[in-house]
C-alpha positions in Angstrom: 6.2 -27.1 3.5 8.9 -28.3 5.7 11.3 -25.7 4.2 9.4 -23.5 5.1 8.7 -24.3 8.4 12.4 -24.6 8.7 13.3 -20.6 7.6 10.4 -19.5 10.5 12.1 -21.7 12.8 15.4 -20.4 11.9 13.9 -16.8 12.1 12.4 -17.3 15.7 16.0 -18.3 16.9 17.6 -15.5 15.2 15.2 -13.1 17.1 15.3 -15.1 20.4 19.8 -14.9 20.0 18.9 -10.8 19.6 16.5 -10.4 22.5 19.6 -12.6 24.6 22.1 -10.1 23.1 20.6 -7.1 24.2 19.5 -8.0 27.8 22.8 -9.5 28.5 24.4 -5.9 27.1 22.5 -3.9 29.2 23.3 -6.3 32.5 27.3 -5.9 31.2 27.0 -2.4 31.6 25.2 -2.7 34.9 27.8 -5.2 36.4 30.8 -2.3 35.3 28.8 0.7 36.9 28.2 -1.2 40.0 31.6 -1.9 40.5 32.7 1.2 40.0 30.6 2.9 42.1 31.2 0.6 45.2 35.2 1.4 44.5 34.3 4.9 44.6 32.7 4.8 47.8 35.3 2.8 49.1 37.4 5.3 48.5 35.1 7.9 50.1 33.6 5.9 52.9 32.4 7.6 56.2 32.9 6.0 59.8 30.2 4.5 60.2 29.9 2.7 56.8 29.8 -0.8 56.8 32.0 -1.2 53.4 35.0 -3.5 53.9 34.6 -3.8 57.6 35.9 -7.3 57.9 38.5 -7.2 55.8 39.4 -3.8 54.0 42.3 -5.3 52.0 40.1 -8.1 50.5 37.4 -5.5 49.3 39.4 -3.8 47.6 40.6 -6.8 45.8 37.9 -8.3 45.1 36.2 -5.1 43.8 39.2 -4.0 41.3 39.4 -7.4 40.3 35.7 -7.4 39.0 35.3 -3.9 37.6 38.5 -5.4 35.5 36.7 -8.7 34.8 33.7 -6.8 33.6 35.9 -4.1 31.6 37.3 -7.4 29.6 33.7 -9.1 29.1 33.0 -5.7 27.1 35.9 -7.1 24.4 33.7 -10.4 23.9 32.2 -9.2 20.8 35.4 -9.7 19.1 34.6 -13.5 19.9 32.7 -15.7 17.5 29.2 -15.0 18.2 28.1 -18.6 17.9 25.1 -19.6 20.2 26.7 -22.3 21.9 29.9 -19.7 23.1 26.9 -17.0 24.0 25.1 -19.3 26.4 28.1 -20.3 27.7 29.4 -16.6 28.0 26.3 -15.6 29.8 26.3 -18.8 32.2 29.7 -18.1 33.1 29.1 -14.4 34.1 26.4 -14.8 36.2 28.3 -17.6 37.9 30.7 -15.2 38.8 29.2 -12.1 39.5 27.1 -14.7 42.3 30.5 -15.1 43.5 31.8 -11.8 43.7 28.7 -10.2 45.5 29.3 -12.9 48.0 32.8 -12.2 48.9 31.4 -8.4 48.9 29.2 -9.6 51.2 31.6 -11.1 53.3 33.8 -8.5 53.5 31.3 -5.9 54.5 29.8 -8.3 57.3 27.3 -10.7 55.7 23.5 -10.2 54.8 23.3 -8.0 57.5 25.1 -5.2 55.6 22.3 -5.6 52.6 25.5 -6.4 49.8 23.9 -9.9 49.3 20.6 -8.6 48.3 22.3 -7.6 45.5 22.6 -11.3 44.4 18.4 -10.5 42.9 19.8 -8.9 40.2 22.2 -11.5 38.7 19.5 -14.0 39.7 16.9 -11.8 37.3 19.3 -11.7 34.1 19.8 -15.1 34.4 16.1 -16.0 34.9 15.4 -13.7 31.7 18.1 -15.6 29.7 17.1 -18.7 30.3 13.7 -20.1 30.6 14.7 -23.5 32.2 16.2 -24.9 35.4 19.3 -23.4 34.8 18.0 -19.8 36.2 16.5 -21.8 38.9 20.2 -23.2 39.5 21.7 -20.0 39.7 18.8 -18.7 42.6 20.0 -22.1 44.7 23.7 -21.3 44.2 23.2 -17.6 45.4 21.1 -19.5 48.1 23.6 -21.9 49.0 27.0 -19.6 48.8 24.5 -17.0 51.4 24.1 -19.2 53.9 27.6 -20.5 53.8 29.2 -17.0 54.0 27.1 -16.7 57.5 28.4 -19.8 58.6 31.3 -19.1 57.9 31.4 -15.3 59.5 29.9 -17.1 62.6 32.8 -19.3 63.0 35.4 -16.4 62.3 34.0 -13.9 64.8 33.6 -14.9 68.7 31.0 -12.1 69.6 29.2 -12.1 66.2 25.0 -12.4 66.0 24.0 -14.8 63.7 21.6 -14.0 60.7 20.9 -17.2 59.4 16.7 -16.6 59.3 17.9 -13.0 56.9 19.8 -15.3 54.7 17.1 -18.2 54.1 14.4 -15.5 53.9 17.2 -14.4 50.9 17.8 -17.7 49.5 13.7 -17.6 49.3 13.1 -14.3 47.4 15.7 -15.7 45.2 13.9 -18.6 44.2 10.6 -16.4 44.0 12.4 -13.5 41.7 13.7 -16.8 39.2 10.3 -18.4 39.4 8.5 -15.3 38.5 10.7 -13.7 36.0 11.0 -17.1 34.6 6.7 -16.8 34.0 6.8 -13.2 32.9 10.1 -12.9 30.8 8.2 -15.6 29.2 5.2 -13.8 28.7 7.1 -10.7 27.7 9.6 -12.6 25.1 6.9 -14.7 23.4 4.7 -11.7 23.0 7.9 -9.8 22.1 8.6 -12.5 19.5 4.7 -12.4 18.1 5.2 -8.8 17.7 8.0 -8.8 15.8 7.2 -12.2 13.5 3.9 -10.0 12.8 5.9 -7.0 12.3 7.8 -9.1 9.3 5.1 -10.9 8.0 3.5 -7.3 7.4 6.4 -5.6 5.4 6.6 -9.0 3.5 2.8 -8.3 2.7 4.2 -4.7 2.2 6.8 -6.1 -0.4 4.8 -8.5 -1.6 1.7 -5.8 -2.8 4.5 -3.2 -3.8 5.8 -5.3 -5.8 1.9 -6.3 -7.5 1.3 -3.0 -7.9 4.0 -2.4 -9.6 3.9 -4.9 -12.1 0.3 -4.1 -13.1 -0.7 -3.0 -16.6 -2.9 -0.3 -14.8 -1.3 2.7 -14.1 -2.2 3.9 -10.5 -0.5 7.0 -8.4 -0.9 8.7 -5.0 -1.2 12.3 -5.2 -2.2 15.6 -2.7 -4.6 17.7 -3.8 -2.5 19.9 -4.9 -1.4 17.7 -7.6 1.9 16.4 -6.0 3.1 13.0 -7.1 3.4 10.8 -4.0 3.5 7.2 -5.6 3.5 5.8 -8.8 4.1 2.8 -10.4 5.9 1.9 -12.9 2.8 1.7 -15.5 1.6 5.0 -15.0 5.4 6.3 -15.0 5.1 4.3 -18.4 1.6 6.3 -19.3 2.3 9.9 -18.2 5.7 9.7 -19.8 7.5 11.8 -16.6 11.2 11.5 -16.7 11.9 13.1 -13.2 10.4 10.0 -11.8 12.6 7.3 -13.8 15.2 5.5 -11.5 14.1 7.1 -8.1 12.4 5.4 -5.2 9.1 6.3 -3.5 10.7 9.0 -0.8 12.9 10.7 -3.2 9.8 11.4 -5.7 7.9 12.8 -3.4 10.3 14.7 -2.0 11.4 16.1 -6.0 7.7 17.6 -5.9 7.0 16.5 -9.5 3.5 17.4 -10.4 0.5 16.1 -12.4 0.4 16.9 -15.8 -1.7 20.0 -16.8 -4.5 18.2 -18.5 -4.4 15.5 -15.5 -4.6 17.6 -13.0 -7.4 19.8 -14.8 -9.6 16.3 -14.6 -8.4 16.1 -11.2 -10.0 19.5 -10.1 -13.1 18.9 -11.8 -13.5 15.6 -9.8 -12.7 17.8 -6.8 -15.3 20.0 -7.3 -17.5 17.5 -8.2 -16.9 14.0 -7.2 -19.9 12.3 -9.7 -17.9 13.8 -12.6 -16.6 11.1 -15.2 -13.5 12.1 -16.7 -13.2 11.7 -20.5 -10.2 10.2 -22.4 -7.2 12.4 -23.0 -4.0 12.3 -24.8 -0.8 14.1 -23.7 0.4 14.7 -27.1 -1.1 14.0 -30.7 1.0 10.7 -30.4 0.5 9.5 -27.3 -1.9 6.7 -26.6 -5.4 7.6 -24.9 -5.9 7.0 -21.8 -8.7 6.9 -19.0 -8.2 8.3 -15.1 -10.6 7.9 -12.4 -10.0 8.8 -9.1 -11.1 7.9 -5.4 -9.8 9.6 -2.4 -7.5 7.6 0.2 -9.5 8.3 3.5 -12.7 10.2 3.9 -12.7 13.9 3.4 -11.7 16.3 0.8 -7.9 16.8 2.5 -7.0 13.5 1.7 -4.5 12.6 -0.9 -6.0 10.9 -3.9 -5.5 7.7 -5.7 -5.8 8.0 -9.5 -5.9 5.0 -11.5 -4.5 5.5 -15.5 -5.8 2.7 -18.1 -5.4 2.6 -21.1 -8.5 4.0 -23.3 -7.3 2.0 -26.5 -7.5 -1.7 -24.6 -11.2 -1.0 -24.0 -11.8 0.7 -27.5 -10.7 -2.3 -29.0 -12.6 -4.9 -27.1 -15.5 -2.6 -27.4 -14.5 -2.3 -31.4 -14.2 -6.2 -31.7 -17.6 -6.4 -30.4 -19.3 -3.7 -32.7 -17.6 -5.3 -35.7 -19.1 -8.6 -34.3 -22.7 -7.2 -34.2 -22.0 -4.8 -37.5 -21.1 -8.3 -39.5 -24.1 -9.8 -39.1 -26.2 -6.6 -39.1 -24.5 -5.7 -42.8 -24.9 -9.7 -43.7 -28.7 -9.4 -43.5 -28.8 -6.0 -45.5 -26.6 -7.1 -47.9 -28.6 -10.0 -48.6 -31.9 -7.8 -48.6 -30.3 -4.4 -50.6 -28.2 -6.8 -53.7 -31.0 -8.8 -55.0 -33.7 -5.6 -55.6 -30.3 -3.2 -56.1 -28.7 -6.4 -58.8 -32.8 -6.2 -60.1 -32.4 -2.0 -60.7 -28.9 -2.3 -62.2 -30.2 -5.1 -64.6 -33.0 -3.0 -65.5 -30.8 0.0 -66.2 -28.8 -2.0 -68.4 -31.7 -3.3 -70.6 -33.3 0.4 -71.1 -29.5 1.3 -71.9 -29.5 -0.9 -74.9 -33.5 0.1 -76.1 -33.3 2.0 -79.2 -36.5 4.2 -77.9 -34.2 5.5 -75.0 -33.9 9.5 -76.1 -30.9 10.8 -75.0 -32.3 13.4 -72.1 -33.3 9.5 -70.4 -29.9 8.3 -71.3 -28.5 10.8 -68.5 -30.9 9.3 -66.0 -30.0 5.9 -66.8 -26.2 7.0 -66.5 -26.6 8.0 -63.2 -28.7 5.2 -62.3 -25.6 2.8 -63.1 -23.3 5.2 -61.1 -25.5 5.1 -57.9 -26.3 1.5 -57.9 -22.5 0.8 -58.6 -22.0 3.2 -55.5 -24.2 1.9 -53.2 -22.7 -2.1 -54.3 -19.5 -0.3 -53.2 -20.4 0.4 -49.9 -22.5 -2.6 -49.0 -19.0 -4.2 -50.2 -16.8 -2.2 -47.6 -19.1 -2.4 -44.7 -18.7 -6.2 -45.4 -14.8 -6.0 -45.9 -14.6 -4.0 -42.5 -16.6 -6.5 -40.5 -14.4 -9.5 -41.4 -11.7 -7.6 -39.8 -9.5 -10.0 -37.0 -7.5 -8.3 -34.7 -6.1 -11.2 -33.3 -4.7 -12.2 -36.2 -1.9 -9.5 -35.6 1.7 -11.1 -35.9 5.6 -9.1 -35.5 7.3 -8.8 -38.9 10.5 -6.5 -40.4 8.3 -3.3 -42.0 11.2 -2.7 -44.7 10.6 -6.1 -46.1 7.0 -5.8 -46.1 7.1 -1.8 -47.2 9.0 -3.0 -50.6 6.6 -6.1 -51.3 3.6 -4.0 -51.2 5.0 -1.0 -53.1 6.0 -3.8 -55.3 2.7 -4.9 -55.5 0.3 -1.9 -55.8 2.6 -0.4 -58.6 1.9 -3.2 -60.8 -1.7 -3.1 -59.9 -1.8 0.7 -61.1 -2.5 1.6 -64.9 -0.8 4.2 -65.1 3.1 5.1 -63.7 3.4 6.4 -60.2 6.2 6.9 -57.6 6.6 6.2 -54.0 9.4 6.6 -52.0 10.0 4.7 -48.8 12.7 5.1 -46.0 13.0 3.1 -43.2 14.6 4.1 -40.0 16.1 1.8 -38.4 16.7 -0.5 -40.9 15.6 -3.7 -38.7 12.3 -2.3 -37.0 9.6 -4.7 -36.9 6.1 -3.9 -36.2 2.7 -5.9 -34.6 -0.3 -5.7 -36.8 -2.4 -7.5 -39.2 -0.7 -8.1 -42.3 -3.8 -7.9 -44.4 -5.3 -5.1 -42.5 -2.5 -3.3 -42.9 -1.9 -3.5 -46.9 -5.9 -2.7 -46.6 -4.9 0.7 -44.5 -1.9 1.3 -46.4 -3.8 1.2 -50.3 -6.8 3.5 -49.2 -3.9 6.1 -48.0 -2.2 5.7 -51.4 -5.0 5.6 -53.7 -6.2 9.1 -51.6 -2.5 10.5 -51.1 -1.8 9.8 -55.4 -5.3 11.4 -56.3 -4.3 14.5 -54.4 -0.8 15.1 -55.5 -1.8 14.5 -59.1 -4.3 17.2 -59.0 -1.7 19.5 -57.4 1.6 18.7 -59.6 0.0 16.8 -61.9 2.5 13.8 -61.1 0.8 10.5 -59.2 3.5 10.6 -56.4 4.2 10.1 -52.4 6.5 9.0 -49.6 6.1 7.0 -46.9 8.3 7.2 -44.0 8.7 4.9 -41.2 10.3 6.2 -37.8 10.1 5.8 -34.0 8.6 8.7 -32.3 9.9 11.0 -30.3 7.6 11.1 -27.7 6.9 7.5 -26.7 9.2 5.1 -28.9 6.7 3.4 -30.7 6.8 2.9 -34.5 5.6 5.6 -36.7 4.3 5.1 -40.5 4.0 8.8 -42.5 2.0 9.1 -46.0 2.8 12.4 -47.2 1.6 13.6 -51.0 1.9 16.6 -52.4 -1.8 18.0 -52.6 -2.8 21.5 -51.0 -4.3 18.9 -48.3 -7.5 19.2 -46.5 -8.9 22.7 -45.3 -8.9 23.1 -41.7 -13.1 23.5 -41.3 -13.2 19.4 -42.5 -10.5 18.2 -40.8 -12.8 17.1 -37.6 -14.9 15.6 -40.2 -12.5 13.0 -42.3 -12.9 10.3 -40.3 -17.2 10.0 -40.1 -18.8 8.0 -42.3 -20.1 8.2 -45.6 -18.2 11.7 -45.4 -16.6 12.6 -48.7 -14.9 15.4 -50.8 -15.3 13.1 -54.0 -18.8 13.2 -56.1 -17.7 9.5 -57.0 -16.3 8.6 -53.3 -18.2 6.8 -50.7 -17.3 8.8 -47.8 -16.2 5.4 -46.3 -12.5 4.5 -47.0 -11.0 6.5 -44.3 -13.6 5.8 -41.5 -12.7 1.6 -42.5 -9.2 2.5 -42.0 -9.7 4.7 -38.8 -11.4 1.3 -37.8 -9.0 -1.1 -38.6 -6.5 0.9 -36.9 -8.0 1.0 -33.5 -9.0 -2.5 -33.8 -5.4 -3.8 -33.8 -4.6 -0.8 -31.2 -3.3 1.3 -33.6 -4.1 5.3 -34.2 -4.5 7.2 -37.3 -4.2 10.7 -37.3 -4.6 13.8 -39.6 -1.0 15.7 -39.5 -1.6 18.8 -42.0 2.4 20.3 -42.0 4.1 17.4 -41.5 7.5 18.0 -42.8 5.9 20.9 -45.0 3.2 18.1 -46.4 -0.5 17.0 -46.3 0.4 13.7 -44.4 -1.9 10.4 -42.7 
């Protein structure tokens, strides 16, 4: 706290040494015009003008010798500008301008010529300067060297009228100017000082949210209605994937005019037109993650720009997926319990009539599929189970290439018959985030489905898998491709729905699991027909 305290404290004086600066600069430049102009009327005087009447010679003088004194105070900026040599710079100029306005006086005839009521002025900077007795000194010296300089004029001239009542009704306007400006310039510099401590606090707070907002996972962006880009933070920058916008400030993106992308902005007019609309996920690209916009406008009224705020969809799919597979284990727990023991009974009983000797072959059929069916159903009760036991937070970074070879390893050896997969790696050292498990889960449904295809094509049990970054976003990307004709374009929108098969003896579930799985540890699996010229997951 004390540090603290110490950098406002240290603030304050910084502001107070400004406000000192600047009054005293505009008083310099006041002190050189008013000597100049008395030199030039000097110099054009009429008869009857009261400048330099007592002494010509000495007004001149005095005059040139303070327009040059003033000419040399404009060079003090090449001095240190310490406090301590400021307050003594402006203590000492004030001194002497008190000085030299007397001896003006003088020469022109005393405070009957009206010279000395210039003395308010120096009185005034001073009294705004400092905000202590020392302004108060400088009204009594201006006092003081007033009256003296009628004194002394009284003793110089035989005939002269004596103004000593104009000079004490000086000394007193003085002392009233330096008492009052010493109140107000108060006033003024404390309020002055508030104003701009507030003034700092509030771009700090500025700073301070800029800088929140643009280390938050939520994307969020100003734009007009005319789709414009005002703001954005780096998150959404991160989301919508716009390059003109990387490296440049605030001012210079809006000024670049970079718009909305199309799909954005299409969500964006529909909200226009009706502001109760809920936008629906979107993706920019087939590999881009999905995300989720809703929008609010700035200030009431349908001209005012619009703030747009980008999360993304997958985050929420997942915790919503974490807690469907929550309430799908122990929904599939009871009807697995409840569907094995009478579909164990009917299997059982299958077998038995299986091994009668009375069974006549048209009822062996029936009893065939009996087997397959209750073997089918056993199979799906068992994936359902399998799928709900899923952990996404079990995900942990490892080296693909590594883990690619160990399972191709792996599921060859598990295969009865030969089969070929090809791998490639690019680069060499990526590493991924996922589940382990999950993923060799994933990976063996893709394979078992990707062999089975490209046998009945070539009539070889082969496939590659390719591992990349994409193009679009950077983020890892693992190709199965087979050779099989791959799947007509009416079922493609189907693949992933459950129980949803090609197969007689499939169970329509396999790729539905995997689609799970996948979106569970934030992952997406996609359909690509033409992939490099193949059928590819």
């Amino acid at each position: 706290m004390p540090l603290t305290k110490n950098k406002t404290d240290t603030s304050l004086e910084n502001l107070t040494q400004q406000q000192d600066q600047r009054v005293f600069d505009v008083y310099n430049i006041y002190r050189f015009v008013l000597s100049l102009i008395l030199l030039i009327s000097f110099a054009f005087r009429s008869l009857t003008s009261t400048l330099g009447t007592i002494n010509p010679d000495l007004f001149v003088n005095v005059v040139v010798i303070y327009m040059a004194f003033n000419a040399i105070v404009f060079f003090r900026v090449l001095l240190p500008q310490s406090k301590g040599l400021m307050t003594s710079q402006f203590i000492s100029a004030i001194l002497i301008d008190i000085v030299f306005i007397i001896l003006i006086s003088y020469t022109c005839g005393g405070v009957s010529s009206g010279m000395a009521n210039l003395l308010i002025v120096p009185v005034a900077a001073g009294s705004l300067l400092f905000r202590s007795r020392l302004s108060t000194f400088f009204a009594a010296v201006g006092s003081i060297l007033a009256i003296y300089s009628e004194v002394y004029l009284y003793l110089i001239i035989d005939d002269g009228i004596v103004y000593f009542v104009q000079a004490g009704l000086l000394g007193l306007s003085l002392f009233a100017v330096s008492w009052s400006l010493q109140y107000l310039g108060g006033k003024i510099r404390q309020n002055e000082l508030l104003a701009r401590q507030q003034e700092k606090n509030i771009k700090s707070l500025q700073e301070m949210n800029n800088q929140i907002i643009e280390r938050m996972h939520a994307g969020i962006l100003v734009v007009s209605p005319e789709g414009i880009i005002l703001t954005i933070n780096v998150a959404a920058n991160g989301f919508l994937q716009l390059s003109d916008t990387k490296g440049k400030d605030q001012a210079n993106i809006q000024d670049s005019g970079t718009r909305l992308p199309q799909i954005l902005f299409s969500q964006l007019q529909h909200w226009m037109n009706d502001n109760n609309t809920k936008a629906p996920p979107f993706r920019l690209n087939e590999s881009s993650t999905d995300l989720q916009a809703t929008f609010s406008y700035l200030n009431p009224g349908a001209d005012s720009n619009i703030l747009i705020f980008i999360e993304d969809f997958s985050i929420l799919t997942s915790r919503a997926q974490q807690l469907k597979m929550m309430s799908l284990g122990r929904l599939t727990a009871s009807i697995a319990h409840e569907v094995r023991n009478p579909l164990g009974a009917i299997s059982h009983a299958s077998q038995l009539l299986n091994e009668s000797e009375e069974i006549q072959q048209g009822d062996q059929r029936l009893l065939e599929i009996i087997s397959t069916h209750s073997e089918r159903v056993n199979r799906i009760i068992e994936s359902i189970l399998d799928l709900s036991r899923n952990k996404a937070e079990d995900m942990a970074q490892f080296p693909i290439l590594e883990w690619l070879n160990q399972f191709v390893t792996k599921f060859t050896n598990s295969m009865a018959v030969p089969i070929e997969i090809e791998c490639e790696v690019s680069p060499k050292n990526m590493t991924v985030l996922f589940n382990s498990g999950q993923l060799e889960q994933v990976l063996t449904n893709l394979c078992e489905n990707g062999l089975r295809y490209s046998e009945k094509a070539t009539g070889l049990r082969h496939l590659s898998i390719e591992v990349n970054n994409s193009d679009i976003d950077g983020n890892p990307e693992m190709h199965i491709m087979d050779d099989g004709k791959g799947i007509p374009e009416e079922l493609t929108a189907q693949i992933f729905e459950p129980f949803f098969t090609t197969e007689q003896s499939g169970t329509g579930i396999g790729l539905f699991i995997c689609l799970e799985i996948c979106d569970a540890d934030r992952a997406r699996l996609s359909y690509q027909p033409e992939y490099k010229g193949k059928s590819t997951f």
